[in-house]
C-alpha positions as CSV (number, residue, x, y, z in Angstrom):
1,X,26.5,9.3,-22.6
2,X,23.9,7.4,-24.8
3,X,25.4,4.2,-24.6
4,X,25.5,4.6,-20.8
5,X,21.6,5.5,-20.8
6,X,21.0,2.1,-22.9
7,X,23.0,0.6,-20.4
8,X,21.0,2.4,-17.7
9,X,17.5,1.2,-19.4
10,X,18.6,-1.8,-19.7
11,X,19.9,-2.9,-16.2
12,X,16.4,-0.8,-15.0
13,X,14.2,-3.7,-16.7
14,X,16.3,-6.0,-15.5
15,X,15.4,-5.0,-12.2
16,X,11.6,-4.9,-13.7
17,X,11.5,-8.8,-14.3
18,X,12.9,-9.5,-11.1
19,X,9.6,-7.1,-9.5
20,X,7.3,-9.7,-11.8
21,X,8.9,-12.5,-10.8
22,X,8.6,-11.6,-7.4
23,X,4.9,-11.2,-8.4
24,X,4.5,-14.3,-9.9
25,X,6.7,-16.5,-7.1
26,X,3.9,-15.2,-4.2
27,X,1.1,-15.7,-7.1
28,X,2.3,-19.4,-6.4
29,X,2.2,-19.1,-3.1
30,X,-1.2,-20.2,-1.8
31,X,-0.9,-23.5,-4.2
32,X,0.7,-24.8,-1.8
33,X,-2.6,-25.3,0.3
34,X,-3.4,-28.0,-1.7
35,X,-1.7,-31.2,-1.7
36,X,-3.0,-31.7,-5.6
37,X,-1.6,-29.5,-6.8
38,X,2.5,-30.0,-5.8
39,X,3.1,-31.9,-8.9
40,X,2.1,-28.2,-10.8
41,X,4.5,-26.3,-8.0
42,X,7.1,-28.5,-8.8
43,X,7.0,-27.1,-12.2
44,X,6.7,-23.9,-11.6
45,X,9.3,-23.7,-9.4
46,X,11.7,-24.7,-12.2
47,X,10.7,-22.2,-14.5
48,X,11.1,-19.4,-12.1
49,X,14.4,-20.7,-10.9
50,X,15.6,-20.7,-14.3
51,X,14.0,-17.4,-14.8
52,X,15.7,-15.9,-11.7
53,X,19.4,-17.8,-12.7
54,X,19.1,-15.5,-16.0
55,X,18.5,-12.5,-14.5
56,X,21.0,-12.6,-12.3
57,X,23.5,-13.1,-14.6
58,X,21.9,-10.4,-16.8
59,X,21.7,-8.0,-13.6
60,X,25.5,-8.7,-12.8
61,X,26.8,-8.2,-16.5
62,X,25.4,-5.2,-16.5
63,X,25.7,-3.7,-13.5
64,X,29.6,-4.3,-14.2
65,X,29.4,-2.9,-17.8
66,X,27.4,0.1,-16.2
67,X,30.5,0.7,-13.5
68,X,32.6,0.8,-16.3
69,X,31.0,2.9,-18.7
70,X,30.7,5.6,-15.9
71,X,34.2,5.7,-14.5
72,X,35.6,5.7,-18.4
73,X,33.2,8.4,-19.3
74,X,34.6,11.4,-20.9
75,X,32.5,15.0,-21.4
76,X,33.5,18.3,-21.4
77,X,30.7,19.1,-19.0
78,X,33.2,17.4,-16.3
79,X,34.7,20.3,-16.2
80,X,32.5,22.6,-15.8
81,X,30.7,20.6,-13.2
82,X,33.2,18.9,-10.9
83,X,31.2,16.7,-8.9
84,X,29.0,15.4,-11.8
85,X,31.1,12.5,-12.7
86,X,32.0,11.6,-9.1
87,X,28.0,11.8,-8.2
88,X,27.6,8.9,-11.2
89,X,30.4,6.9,-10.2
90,X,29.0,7.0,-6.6
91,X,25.5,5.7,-7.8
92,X,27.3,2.9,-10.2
93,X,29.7,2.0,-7.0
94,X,26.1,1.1,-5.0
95,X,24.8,-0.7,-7.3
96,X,27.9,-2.6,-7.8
97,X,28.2,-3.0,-4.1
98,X,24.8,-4.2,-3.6
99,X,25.7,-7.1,-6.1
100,X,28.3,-8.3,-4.5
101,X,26.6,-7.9,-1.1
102,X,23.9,-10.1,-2.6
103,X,26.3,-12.8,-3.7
104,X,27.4,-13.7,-0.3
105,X,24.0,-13.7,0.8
106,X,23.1,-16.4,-1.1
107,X,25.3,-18.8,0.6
108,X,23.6,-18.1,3.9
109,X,20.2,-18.7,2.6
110,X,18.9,-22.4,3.6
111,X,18.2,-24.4,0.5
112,X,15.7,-27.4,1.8
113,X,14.2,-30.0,-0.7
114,X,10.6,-29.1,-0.2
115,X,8.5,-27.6,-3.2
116,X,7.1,-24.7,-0.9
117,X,10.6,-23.9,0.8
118,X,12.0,-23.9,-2.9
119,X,9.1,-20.8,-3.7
120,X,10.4,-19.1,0.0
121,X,13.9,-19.4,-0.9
122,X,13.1,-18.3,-4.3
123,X,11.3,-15.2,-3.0
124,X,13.9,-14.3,-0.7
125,X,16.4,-14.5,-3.2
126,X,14.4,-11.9,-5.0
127,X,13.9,-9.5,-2.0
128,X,17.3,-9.8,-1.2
129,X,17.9,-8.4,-4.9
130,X,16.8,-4.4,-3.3
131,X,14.8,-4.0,-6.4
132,X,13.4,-0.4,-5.2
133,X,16.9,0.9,-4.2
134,X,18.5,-0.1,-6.8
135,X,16.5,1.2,-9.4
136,X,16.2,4.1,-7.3
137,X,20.1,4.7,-8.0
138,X,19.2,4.2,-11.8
139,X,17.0,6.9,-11.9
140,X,19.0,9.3,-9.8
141,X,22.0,8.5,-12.4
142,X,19.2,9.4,-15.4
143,X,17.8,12.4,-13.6
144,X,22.0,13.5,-13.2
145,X,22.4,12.7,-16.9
146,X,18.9,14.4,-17.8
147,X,19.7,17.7,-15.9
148,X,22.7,18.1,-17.4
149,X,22.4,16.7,-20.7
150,X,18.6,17.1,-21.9
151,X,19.8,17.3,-25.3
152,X,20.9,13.6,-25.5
153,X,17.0,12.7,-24.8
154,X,15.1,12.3,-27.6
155,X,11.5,15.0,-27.7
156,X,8.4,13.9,-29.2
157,X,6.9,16.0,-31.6
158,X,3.6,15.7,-31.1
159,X,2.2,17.9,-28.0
160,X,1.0,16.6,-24.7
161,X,-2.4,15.9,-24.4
162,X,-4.7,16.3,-21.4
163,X,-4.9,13.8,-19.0
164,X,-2.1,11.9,-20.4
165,X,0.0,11.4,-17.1
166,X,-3.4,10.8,-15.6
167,X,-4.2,7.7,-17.4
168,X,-0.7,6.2,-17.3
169,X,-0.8,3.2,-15.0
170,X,3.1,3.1,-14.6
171,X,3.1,7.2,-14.0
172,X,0.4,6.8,-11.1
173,X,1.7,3.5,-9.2
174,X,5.7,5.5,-9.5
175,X,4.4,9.0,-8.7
176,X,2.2,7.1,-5.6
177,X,5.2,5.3,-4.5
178,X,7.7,8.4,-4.3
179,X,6.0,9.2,-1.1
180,X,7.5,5.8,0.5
181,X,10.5,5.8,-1.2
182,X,11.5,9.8,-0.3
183,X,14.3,8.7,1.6
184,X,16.3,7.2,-1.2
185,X,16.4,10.8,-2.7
186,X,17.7,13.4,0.1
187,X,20.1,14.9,-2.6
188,X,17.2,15.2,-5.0
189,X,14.1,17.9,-5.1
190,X,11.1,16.4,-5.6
191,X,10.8,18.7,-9.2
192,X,14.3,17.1,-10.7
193,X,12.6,13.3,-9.7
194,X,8.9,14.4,-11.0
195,X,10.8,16.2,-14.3
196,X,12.5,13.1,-15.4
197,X,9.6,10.6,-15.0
198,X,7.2,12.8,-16.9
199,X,9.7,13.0,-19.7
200,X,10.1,9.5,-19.4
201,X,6.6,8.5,-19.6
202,X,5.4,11.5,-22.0
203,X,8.7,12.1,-23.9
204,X,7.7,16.1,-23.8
205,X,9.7,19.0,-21.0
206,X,8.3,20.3,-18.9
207,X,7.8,24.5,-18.8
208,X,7.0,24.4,-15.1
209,X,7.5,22.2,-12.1
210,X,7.0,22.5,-8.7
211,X,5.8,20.8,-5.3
212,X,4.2,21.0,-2.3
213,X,4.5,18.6,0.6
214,X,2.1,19.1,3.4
215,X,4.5,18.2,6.4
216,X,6.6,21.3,5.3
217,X,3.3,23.7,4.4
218,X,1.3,22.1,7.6
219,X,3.1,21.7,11.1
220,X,0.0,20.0,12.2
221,X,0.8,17.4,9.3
222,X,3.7,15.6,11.4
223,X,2.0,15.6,15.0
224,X,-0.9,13.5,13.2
225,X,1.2,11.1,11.2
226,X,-0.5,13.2,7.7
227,X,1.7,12.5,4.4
228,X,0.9,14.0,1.3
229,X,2.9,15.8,-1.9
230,X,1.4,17.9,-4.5
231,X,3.3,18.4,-7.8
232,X,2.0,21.3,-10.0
233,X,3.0,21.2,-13.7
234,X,2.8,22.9,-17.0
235,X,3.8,21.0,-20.3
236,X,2.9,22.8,-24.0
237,X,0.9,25.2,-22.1
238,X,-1.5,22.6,-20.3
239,X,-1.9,23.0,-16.5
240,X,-2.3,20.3,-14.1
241,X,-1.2,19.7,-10.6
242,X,-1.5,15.7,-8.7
243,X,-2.0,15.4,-5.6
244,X,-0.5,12.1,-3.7
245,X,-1.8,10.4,-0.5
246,X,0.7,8.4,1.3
247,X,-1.2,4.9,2.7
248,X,-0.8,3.4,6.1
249,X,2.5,1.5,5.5
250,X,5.1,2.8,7.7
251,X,8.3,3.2,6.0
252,X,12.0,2.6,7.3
253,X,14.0,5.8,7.7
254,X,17.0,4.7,6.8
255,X,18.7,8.3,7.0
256,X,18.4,7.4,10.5
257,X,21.4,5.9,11.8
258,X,20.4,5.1,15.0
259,X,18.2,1.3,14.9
260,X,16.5,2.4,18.4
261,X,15.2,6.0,16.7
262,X,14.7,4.3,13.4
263,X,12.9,1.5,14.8
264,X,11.0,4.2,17.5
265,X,9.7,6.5,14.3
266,X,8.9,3.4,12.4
267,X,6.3,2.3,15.4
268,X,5.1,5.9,15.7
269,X,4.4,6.6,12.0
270,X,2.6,3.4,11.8
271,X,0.4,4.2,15.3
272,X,-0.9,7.5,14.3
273,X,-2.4,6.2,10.4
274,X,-3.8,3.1,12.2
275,X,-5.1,5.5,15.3
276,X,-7.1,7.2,12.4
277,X,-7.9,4.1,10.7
278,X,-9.6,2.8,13.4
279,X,-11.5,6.0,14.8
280,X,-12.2,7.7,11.3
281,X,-13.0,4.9,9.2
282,X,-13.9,1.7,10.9
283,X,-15.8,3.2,13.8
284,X,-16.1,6.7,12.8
285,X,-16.2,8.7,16.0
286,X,-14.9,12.3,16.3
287,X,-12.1,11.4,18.9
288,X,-9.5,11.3,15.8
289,X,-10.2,13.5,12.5
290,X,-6.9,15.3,12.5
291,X,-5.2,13.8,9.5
292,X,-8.7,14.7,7.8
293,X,-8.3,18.1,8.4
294,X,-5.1,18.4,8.3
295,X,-5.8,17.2,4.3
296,X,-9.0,19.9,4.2
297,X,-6.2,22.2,5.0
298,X,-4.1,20.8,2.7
299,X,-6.3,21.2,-0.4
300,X,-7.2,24.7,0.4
301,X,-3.7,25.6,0.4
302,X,-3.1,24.5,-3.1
303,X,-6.2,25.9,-4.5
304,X,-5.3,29.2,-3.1
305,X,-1.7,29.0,-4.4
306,X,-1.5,27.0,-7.8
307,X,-2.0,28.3,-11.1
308,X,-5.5,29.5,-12.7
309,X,-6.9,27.0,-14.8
310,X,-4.8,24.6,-13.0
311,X,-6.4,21.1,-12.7
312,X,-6.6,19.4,-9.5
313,X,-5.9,15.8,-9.5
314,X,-5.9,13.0,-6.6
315,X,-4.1,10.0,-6.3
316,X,-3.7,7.7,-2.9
317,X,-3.5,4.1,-2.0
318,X,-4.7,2.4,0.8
319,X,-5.8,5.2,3.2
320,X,-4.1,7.8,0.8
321,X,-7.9,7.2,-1.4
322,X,-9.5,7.1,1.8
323,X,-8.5,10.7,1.5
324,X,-9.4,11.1,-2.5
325,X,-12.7,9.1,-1.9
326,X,-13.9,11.3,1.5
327,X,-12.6,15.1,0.1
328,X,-14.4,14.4,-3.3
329,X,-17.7,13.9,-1.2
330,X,-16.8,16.7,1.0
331,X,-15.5,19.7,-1.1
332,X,-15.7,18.3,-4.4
333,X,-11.9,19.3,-5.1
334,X,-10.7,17.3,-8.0
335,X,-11.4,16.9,-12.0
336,X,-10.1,13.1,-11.4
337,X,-8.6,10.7,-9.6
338,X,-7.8,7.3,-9.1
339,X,-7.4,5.7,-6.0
340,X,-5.4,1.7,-5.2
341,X,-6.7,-0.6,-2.6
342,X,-8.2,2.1,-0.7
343,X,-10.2,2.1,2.3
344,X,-13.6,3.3,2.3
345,X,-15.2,7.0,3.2
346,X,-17.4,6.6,6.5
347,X,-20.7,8.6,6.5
348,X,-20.1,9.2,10.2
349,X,-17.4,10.7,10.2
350,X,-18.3,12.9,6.6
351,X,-21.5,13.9,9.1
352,X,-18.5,15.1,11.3
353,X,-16.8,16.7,9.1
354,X,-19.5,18.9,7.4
355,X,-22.5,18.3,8.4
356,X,-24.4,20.3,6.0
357,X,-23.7,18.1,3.0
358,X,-26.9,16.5,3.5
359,X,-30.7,17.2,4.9
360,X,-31.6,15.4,7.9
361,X,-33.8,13.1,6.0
362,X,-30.9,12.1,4.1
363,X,-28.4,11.7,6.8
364,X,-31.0,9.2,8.1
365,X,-32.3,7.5,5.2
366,X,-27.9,7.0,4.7
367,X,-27.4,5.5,8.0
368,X,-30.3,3.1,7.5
369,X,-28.9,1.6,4.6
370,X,-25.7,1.0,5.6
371,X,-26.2,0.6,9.5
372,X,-26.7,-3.6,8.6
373,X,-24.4,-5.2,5.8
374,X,-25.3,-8.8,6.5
375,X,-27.6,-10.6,4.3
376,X,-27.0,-8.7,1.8
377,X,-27.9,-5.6,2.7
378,X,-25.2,-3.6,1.0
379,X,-27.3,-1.8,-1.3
380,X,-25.4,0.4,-3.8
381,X,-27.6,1.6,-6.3
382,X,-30.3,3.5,-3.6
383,X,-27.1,5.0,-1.4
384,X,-25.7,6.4,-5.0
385,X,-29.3,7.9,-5.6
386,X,-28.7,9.9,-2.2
387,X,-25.7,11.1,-2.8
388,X,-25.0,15.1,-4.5
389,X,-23.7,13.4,-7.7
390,X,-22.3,10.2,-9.5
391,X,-18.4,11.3,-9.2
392,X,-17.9,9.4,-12.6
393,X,-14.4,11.3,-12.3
394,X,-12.8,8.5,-9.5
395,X,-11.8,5.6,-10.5
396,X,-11.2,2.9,-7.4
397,X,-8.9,0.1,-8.7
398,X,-8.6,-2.7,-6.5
399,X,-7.4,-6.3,-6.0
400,X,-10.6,-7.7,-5.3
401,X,-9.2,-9.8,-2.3
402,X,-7.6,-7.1,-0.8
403,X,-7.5,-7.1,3.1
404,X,-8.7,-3.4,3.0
405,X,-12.4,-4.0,1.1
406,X,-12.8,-5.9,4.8
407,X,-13.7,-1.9,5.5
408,X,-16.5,-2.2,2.7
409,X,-18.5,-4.3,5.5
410,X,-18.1,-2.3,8.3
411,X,-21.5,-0.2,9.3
412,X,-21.7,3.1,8.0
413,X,-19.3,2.7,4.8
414,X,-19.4,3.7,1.3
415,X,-17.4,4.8,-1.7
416,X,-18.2,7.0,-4.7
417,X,-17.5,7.0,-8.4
418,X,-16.7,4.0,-10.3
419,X,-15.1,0.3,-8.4
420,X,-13.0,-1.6,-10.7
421,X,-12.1,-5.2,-9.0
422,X,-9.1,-7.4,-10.4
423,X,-8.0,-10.8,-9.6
424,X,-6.7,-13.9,-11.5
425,X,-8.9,-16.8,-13.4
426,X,-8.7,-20.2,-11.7
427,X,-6.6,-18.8,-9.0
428,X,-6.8,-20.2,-5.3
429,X,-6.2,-17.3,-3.0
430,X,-8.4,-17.9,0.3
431,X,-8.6,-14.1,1.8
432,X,-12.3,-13.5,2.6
433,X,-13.3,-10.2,2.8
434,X,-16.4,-10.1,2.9
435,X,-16.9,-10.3,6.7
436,X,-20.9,-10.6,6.8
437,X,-20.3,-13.6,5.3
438,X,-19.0,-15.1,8.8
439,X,-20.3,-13.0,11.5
440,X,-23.5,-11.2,12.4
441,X,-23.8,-7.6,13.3
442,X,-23.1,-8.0,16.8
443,X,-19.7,-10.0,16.2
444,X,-18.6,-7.0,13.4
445,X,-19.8,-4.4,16.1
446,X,-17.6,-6.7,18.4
447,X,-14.6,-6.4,16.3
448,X,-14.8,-2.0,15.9
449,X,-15.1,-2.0,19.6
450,X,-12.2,-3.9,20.6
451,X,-9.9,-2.1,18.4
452,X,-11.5,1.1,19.6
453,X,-11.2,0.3,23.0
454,X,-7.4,-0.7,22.1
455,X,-6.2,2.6,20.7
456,X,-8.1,4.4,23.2
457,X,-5.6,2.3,25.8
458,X,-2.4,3.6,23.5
459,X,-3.5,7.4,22.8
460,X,-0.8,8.5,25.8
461,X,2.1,6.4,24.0
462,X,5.0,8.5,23.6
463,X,7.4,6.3,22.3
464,X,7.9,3.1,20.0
465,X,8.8,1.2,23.5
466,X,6.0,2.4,25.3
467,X,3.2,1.4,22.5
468,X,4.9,-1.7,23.0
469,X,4.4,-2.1,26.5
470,X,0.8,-0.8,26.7
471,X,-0.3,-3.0,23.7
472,X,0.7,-6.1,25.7
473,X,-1.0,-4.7,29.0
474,X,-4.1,-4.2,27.2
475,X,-3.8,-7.7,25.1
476,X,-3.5,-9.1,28.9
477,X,-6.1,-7.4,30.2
478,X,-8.6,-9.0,27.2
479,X,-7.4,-12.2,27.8
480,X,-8.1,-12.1,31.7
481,X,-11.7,-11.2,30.5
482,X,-11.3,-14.2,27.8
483,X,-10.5,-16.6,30.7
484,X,-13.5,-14.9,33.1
485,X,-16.0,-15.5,30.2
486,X,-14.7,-18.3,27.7
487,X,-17.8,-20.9,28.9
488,X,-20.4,-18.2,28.4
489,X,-22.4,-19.8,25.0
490,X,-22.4,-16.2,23.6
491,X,-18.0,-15.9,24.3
492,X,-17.9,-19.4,22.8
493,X,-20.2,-18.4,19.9
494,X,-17.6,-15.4,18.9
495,X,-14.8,-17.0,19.4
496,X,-16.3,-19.7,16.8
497,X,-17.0,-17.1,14.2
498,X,-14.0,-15.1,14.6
499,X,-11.8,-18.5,14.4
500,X,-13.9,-19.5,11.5
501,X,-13.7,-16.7,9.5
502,X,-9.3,-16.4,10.3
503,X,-9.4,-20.4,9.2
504,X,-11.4,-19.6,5.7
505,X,-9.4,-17.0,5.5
506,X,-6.0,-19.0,5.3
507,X,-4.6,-17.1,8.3
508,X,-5.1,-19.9,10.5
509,X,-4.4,-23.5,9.3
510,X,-6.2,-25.8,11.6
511,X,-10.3,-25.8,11.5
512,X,-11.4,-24.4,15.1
513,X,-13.8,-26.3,16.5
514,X,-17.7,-25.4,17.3
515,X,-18.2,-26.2,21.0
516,X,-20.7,-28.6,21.7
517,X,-24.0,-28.2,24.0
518,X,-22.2,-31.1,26.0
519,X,-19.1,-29.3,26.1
520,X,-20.5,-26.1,27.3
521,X,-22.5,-27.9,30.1
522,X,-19.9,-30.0,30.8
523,X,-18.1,-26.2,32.2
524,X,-14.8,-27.0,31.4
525,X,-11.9,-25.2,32.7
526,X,-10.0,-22.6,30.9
527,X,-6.7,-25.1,30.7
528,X,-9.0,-27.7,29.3
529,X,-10.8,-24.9,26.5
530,X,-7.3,-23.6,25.5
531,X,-5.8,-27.0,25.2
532,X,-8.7,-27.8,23.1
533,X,-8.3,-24.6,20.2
534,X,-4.6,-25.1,21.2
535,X,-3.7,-26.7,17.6
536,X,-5.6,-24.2,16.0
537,X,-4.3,-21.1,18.0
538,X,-0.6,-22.7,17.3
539,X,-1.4,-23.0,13.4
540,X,-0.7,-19.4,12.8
541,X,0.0,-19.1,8.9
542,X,2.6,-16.3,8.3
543,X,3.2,-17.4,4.9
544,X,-0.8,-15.8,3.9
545,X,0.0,-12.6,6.6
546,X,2.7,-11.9,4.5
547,X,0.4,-12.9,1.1
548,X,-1.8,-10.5,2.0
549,X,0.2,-7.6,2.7
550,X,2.3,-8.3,-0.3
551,X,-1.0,-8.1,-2.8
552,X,-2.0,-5.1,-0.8
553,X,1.1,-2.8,-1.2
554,X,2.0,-1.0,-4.5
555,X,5.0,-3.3,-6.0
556,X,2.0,-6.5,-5.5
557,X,-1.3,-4.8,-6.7
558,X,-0.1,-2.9,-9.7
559,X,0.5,-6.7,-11.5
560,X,-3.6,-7.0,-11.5
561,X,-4.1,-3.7,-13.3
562,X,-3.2,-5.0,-16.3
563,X,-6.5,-7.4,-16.4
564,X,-9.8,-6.9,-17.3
565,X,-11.6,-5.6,-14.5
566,X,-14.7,-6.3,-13.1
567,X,-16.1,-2.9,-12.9
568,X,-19.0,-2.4,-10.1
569,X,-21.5,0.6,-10.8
């Protein structure tokens, strides 16, 4: 059985390098925007192919030796526990299958001359790899082993110490990530997942385990697209119980057999986060507050129902610290808490939500300073001096290009405790996100209204198919009103700015061009003006939409953690 778990921890980093790799391949990526640099490309596309070659190798030995260690194992505990050894074979079987599968889809993969479709065949070599499922059927084989066989796992001697789990950067990216990846452990409770990674990352048992998720405790939780797990736990007598927010990413069900249904929840889960995005946070109205509540609700719960002298911590990325951020100002409910490429609290929507957090002198004073963010008026140090308290206990870790500090420059947004900003030296990624940069506070107001206006269009969508239909309606609609108004100097003007900012930001390719005084007087007609941003409208660049959701998401961000950050007061 121990030469099976070496076997196990071995395959599983493995499957670790292939994650950096991955990491390092769309690192690479935006080189390609600039022709000097190919010659550099060319190079680093032969290390990583060699890399990848070797791991693949590495991945298949393994994997075999891992199939055979399993079916030839031999343990009195077989017989005791029937199914035991058929449950390991069955995990060593998938992984084994999802090697060969990958095999044969290598041949299919086109393999062009050209540096940058080296990197994309590279990358989709990589993804093709299932890294998350198959170490998600390593550690379901290691959680087997560890329930069965805790002796075989070697115990610390020294006793856990507070806040130990809590400052472990692989323990909080995992334990963040479960939430996602819930459907890949439908045999499992969430205690016998949570059980094995805190021995694995503390080496000490735990004495008590248990969790909470709020779709099960909540029924409101499911109508409003909420997601959020609590795990309370006791180890050498010290209490503590983290609480996970799940971010906007809609996940695959792939429990689901059905494509239509799977697709259909898939559209729905993703609708309802960005319908509270987009009310909640970037306008902050009160037409859409339910998930907030719903996590209100959610926090009361486990206060009322953990242990005494039980430590509340909170962890989300993306809109899950949203959540972290905006209860902390709200109910002051946690000792600590980090939050990953979240999105930002908005001080309209705290007035919403409890409006008695601050006099009306303050509320005012709050919404004058943040009511303008262009030229420079983000000031940070006089909103802190308003607020109840520092919050020194949340940490905000984020890649510092990250498409959700856009949200950071919308009118009425803040955050609270400590920002800690990572990137890479001498690194060409073009995101922008800082927005005031590029438009005034008319074109941001622009910007919240359509997207307002949008949602308010989809909020009778019942089904994947029908958000479908409506969204093109309404996307129809705008561009009637585009074609009614695109000679107006102020229409041109946006449309600049907004086509500006997407071409600095690498999403577009092509530089729009600024419409002349002649041009405008000239009152062309609306063939001639789309004819004319044609090239740019055409230049779509899905290789940085896909960049940027990549160094947004968990598996992407986590690689900038391990930097020095630059840490904003």
């Amino acid at each position: 059985m121990k030469e099976l778990l070496k076997s196990l921890n071995r395959l599983n980093k493995i499957y670790e390098q292939f994650d950096l790799l991955n990491f390092r391949a769309h690192k690479a990526m935006p080189l390609t925007f600039n022709k000097k640099d190919s010659k550099e490309l060319l190079r680093q596309n032969k290390r990583m192919y060699f890399s990848y070659s070797y791991l693949n190798k590495e991945k298949t030995r393994l994997t075999n030796l891992i199939l055979s260690q399993t079916v030839n194992l031999k343990d009195p505990l077989f017989k005791q526990k029937r199914m035991l050894h058929p449950e390991l074979i069955d995990k060593a079987l998938k992984l084994k299958n999802i090697d060969e599968s990958h095999a044969k889809e290598m041949e299919d993969i086109p393999n062009r001359n050209r540096k940058i479709n080296k990197l994309k065949r590279l990358i989709a070599m990589i993804q093709d790899e299932s890294i998350g499922l198959c170490q998600g059927y390593l550690t379901q084989m290691k959680v087997l082993i560890y329930q069965n066989k805790m002796h075989v796992f070697e115990e610390r001697t020294e006793k856990y110490q507070p806040h130990e789990l809590l400052n472990d950067l692989d323990f909080r990216t995992r334990i963040m990530q479960f939430d996602y990846d819930r459907y890949m452990f439908d045999e499992f409770t969430p205690e016998s997942f949570l059980d094995y990674l805190i021995f694995e990352k503390v080496q000490r048992h735990t004495t008590y385990i248990r969790s909470y998720d709020a779709r099960v405790l909540i029924p409101e939780a499911d109508a409003c697209g909420f997601s959020g797990i609590a795990y309370e736990v006791e180890i050498d007598g010290i209490r503590e119980c983290y609480v996970t927010f799940k971010g906007t990413e809609a996940d695959m069900d792939y429990t689901e057999r059905s494509r239509r249904k799977r697709l259909d929840k898939f559209l729905l889960e993703g609708y309802k986060d960005w319908n509270y995005n987009v009310n909640a946070i970037l306008v902050g109205n009160d037409t859409e507050n339910r998930q907030m509540m719903v996590a209100r609700d959610f926090i009361s719960y486990l206060q009322n129902n953990i242990q005494d002298n039980c430590l509340l911590y909170g962890l989300g990325h993306s809109l899950g610290g949203h959540f972290v951020q905006t209860l902390q100002l709200t109910d002051d409910c946690f000792a600590g808490g980090y939050t990953l490429n979240s999105a930002s609290i908005n001080l309209k929507q705290v007035q919403i939500i409890n409006p008695e957090l601050f006099d009306e002198a303050t509320w005012n004073k709050l919404f004058e300073l943040t009511r303008d963010k262009t030229n420079g008026n983000i000031r940070n140090s006089e909103i802190k001096k308003l607020l109840p308290r520092e919050y020194p206990e949340i940490i905000n870790q984020s890649f510092e290009q990250d498409l959700t500090q856009v949200f950071y420059e919308i009118p009425y947004t803040i955050w609270i405790g400590h920002k800690w900003e990572y990137n890479l030296n001498n690194w060409k990624y073009p995101f922008r996100n800082h927005l005031a940069s590029y438009l005034n506070a008319g074109e941001i107001h622009s910007y919240q209204h359509f997207f307002e206006q949008l949602f308010a269009y989809l909020q009778d969508s019942a089904s994947g198919a029908q958000l479908m239909r409506s969204s093109i309606s309404f996307l129809r609609a705008r561009v009637k009103i585009l074609h009614d108004d695109i000679d107006k100097p102020q229409t041109t003007e946006f449309f600049y700015a907004y086509s500006n900012y997407l071409f600095e930001s690498g999403i577009f390719l092509d530089r729009p061009q600024q419409v002349s005084d002649d041009f405008s007087k000239s009152q062309p007609t609306m063939w001639k003006s789309s004819r004319r941003e044609w090239p740019f409208l055409k230049s779509l660049n899905m290789d940085m939409l896909e960049l940027s959701v990549y160094f947004h998401i968990i598996s992407g961000v986590k690689y900038f953690l391990n930097r020095t950050p630059n840490k904003i007061e």
